[in-house]
C-alpha atoms as one frame of an Amber mdcrd trajectory, in Angstrom:
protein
 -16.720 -51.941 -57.977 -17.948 -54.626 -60.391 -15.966 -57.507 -61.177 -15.684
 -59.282 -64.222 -15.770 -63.227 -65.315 -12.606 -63.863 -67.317 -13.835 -67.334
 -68.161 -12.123 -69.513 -70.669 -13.322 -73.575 -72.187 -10.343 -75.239 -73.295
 -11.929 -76.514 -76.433  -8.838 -78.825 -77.969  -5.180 -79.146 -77.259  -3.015
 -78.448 -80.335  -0.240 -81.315 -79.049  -0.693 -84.029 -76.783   2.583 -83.085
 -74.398   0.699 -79.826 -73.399  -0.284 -80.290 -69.649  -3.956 -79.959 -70.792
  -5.016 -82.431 -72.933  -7.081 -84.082 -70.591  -8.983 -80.776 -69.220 -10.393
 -80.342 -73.002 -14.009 -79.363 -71.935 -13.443 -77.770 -69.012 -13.647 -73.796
 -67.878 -10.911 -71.899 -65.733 -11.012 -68.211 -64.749  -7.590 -66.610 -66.366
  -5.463 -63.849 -65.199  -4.265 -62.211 -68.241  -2.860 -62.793 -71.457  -0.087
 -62.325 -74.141  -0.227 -63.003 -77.859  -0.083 -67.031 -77.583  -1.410 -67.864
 -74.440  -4.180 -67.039 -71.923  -3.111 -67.883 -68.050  -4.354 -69.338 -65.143
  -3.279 -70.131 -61.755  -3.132 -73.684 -60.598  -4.321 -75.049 -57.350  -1.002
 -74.825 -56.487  -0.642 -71.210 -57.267   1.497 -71.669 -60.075   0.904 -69.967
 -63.628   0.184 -71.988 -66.318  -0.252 -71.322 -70.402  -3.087 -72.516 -72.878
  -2.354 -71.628 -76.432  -5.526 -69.272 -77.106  -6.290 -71.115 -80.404  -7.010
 -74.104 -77.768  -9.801 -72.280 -75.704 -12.738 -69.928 -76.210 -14.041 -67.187
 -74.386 -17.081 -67.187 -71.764 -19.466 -64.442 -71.034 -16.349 -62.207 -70.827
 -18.433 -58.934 -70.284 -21.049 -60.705 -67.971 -20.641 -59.796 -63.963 -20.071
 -61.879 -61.287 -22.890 -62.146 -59.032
């Protein structure tokens, strides 16, 4: 089986409330996505939102090695 990176860069935050603003820059490995946001886990294993006009995608088709 080959796996995937799902890797998005949060590249902006579209309102300064949103519980990334100060992770602009940085990369996180989402879960899945709806229509408005892209998802990723937390360190505390809970699910959190990033509007996907804030982020871009990574090497989506490249495998993990």
């Amino acid at each position: 089986m080959q796996v995937f990176d799902k890797k998005i860069k949060i590249v902006k935050c579209s309102y300064d409330k949103f519980w990334y603003k100060d992770f602009v820059g940085q990369t996180f490995i989402f879960e899945y996505c709806s229509t408005r946001d892209y998802y990723i886990r937390s360190n505390k294993g809970v699910l959190r939102g990033i509007l996907i006009d804030d982020v871009e995608l990574i090497d989506e088709k490249s495998p993990l090695i």
